[in-house]
N, C-alpha and C positions, 0 to 999 in steps of 0.2 A: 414316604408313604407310596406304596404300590397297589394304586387301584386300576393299572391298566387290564386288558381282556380279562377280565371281570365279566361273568355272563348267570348272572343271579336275576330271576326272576319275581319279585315280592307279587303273591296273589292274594288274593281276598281271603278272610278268615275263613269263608265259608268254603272257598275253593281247595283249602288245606288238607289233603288226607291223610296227614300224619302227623299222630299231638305227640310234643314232647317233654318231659319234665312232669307230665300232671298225675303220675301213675299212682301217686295216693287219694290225691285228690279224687280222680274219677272211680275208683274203687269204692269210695267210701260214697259216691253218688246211687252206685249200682248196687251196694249192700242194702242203704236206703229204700231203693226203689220193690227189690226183690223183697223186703219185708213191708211193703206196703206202708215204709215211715216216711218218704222224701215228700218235704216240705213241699205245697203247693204253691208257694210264691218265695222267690228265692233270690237272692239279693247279692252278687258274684262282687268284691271289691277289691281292687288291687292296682297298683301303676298302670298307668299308658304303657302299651308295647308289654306287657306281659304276658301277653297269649290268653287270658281272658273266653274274646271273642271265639278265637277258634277250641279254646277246652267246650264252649257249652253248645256250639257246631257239632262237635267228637258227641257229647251227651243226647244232646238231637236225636243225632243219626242211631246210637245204640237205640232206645227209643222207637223210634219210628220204625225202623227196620227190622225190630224182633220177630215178624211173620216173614220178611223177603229171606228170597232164594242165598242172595247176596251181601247177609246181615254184617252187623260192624263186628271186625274181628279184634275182642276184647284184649286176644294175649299178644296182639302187636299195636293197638292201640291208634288199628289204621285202617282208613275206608277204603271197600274195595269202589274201582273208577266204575261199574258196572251194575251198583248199587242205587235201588229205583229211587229212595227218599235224595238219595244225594244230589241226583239228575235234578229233580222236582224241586229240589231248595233253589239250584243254580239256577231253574227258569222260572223260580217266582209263581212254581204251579199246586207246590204243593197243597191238598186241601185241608191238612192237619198242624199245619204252621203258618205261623202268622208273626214277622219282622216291622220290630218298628223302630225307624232312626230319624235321627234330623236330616232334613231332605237336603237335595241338594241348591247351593247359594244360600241355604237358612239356618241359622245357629242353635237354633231350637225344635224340641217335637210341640206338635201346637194338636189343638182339641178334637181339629179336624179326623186327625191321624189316630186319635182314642177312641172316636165315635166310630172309625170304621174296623176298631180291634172289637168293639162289644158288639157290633153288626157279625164278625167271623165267631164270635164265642157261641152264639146261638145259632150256628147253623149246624148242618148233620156231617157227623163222621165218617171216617171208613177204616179200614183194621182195626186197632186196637181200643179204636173209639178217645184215642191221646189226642190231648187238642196241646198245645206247647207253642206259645207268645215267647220273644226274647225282641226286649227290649235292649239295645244297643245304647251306650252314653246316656244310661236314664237323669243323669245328670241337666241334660239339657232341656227334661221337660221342664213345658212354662207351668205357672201355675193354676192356669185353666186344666190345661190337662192333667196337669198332677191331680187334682181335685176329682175331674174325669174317671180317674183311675182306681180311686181307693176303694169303692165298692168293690171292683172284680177281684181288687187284690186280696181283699178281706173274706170276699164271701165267693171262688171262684167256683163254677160249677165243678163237677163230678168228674174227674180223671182231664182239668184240666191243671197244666202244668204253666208258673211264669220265671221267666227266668232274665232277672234285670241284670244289666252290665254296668257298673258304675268305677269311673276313675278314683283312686282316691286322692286325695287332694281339692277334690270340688267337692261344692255344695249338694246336697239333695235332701229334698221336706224330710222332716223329722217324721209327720205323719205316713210317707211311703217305706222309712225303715222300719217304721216301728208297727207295718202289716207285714212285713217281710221278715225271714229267718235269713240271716249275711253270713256270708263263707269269707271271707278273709286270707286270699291268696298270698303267700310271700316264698321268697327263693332267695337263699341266700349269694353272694357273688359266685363262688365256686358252680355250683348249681344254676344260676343265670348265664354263665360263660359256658357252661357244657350244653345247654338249650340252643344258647349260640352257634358252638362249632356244628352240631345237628344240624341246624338248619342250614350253615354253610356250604358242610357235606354231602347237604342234599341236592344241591344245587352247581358246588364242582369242589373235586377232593384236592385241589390244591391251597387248601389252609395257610401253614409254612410259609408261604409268601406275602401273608397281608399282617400289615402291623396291629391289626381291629384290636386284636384280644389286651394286645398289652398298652396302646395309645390312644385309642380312639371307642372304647367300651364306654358306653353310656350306660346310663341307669337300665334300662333294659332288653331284652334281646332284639325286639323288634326295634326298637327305636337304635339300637346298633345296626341293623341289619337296613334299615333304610335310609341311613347316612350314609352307610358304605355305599347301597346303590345310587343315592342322590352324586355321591362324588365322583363311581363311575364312569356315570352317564353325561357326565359332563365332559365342557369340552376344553377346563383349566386346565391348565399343562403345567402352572407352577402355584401350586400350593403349599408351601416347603415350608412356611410357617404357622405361627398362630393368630398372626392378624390378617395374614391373605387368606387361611379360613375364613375367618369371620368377616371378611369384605365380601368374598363370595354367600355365604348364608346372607348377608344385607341384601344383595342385588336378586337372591332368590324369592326374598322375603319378599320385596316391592314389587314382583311381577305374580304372588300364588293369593289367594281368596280366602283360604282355610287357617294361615297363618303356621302349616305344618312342620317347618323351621324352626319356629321359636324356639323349640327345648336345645337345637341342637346350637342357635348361635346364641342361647344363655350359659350352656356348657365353653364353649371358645372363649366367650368372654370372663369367664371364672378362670379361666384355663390361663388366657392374658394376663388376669391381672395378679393371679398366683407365680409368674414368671417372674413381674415384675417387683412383687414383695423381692425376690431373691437378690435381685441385683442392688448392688450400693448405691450411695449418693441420689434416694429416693426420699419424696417427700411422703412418706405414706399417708400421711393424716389428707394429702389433696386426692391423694388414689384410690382412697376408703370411699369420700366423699362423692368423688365422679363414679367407681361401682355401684356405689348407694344409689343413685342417679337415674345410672344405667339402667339396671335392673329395672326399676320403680317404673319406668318411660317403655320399658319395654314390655312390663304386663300390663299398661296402660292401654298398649297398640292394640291388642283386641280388645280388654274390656270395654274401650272407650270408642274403637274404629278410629286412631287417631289417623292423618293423615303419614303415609309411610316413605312417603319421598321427604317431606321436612326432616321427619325423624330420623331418616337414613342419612342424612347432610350430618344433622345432629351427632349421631352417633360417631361416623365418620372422623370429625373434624375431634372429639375429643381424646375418640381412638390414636390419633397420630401425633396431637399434641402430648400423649403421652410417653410417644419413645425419643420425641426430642431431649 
């Protein structure tokens, strides 16, 4: 695996001025909109690292900028850097939008953070008179705030716009989809690995050199794209297998707060114990059982905040008794 001079930058979805992959998707937001049919509370669902965040960014910005000099250019599907909403998202100024996520050190959006979205819902406009809330990992609201919520989403004022982010795979109240119209994102591999090389190439054209696309593709482009940076940026020099991967995502694990690792060292460890189906003189019925294990302990570490140094000894030790 060659991930040396590697010089990819991963920036914020909002910082992103170029969407890829979504060109139905957002057509079919902008036909909506121009016939005055798009959904006032809209409900985006799709994997982690799909691009999600930055499609409803891209949507935003068309949006907002239909009066500026410097509007979003639809037939490239790309913001110009000189474009005033864009500026105004990135400094947290705009007075037409309003972002809400789990803060930071906290795993959840709490009621505080609702009470001051229905404090911006009632105050006054300017252009288009578009008010547009995007709720990021609406997943994570608690259920105060979820409750918070359902009024504005049911009864939103006049030309405003809400636009939830929700992973799929987690939970979210029945009663916030069921005031919500859900768009249902999906790409198939071929189409998830050309989003990919995009964003690769955006960043340096020498592709050809990295084994990403055919070894190391995760379930989606972003969550490829920041495993390649997480391993660049490192300072292992021998990672040549698949358990000195996943020794290294352990020691990353126990030092990050987010737990932003997990998918990629539940992937290594699938990956491990796929090897070892292969080879002979296996006990598989004890190798089924310790994955079974594995896994189960390792969605335990956030749900439960298990401690992460036990668990990494844990993990560790039966990691190794398995290639004795």
């Amino acid at each position: 695996m060659n991930t040396k001079d590697l010089n990819i930058d991963i920036t914020e979805p909002k910082k992103q001025l170029r969407l890829y992959g979504y060109k139905n998707y957002f057509q079919t937001f902008i036909k909506l909109f121009i016939k005055n049919m798009m959904p006032h509370s809209i409900l985006i669902t799709g994997p982690r690292g799909i691009g999600k965040s930055t499609f409803v960014y891209h949507i935003v910005n068309y949006l907002l900028s239909l009066d500026e000099d410097k509007k979003y250019s639809i037939n490239n599907f790309l913001i110009n850097k000189e474009n005033l909403s864009f500026n105004l998202i990135n400094n947290h100024t705009h007075p037409n939008f309003f972002l809400v996520e789990n803060q930071l050190l906290s795993n959840d959006i709490r009621i505080e953070q609702i009470r001051k979205l229905n404090q911006f819902i009632n105050k006054s406009t300017y252009s288009r008179n578009l008010k547009i809330i995007m709720i990021d990992n609406a997943e994570n609201l608690n259920l105060n705030a979820s409750n918070a919520l359902l009024k504005s989403l049911e009864e939103p004022p006049k030309n405003t716009f809400f636009f939830l982010i929700h992973n799929s795979g987690s939970k979210i109240l029945d009663t916030i989809k069921s005031r919500c119209v859900e768009f249902k994102i999906f790409f198939n591999e071929n189409e998830k690995k050309n989003i990919f090389k995009n964003l690769i190439n955006l960043h340096d054209n020498n592709l050809e050199t990295y084994d990403v696309l055919e070894n190391l593709y995760f379930d989606t482009p972003g969550n490829s794209l920041r495993y390649l940076v997480t391993l660049s940026n490192s300072n292992e020099k021998n990672l040549k297998n698949t358990l000195s991967i996943i020794f290294f995502f352990i020691e990353k694990l126990k030092s990050e707060k987010k737990y932003e690792n997990l998918p990629y060292l539940s992937f290594f460890i699938e990956k491990f114990y796929n090897e070892l189906i292969l080879k002979q003189n296996r006990n598989l019925n004890v190798s089924f059982l310790n994955y079974k294990k594995i896994l189960y302990q390792i969605n335990n570490m956030k749900k439960f905040n298990l401690d992460k140094t036990n668990t990494s000894i844990w993990l560790k030790d039966i990691l190794i008794n398995e290639t004795k």
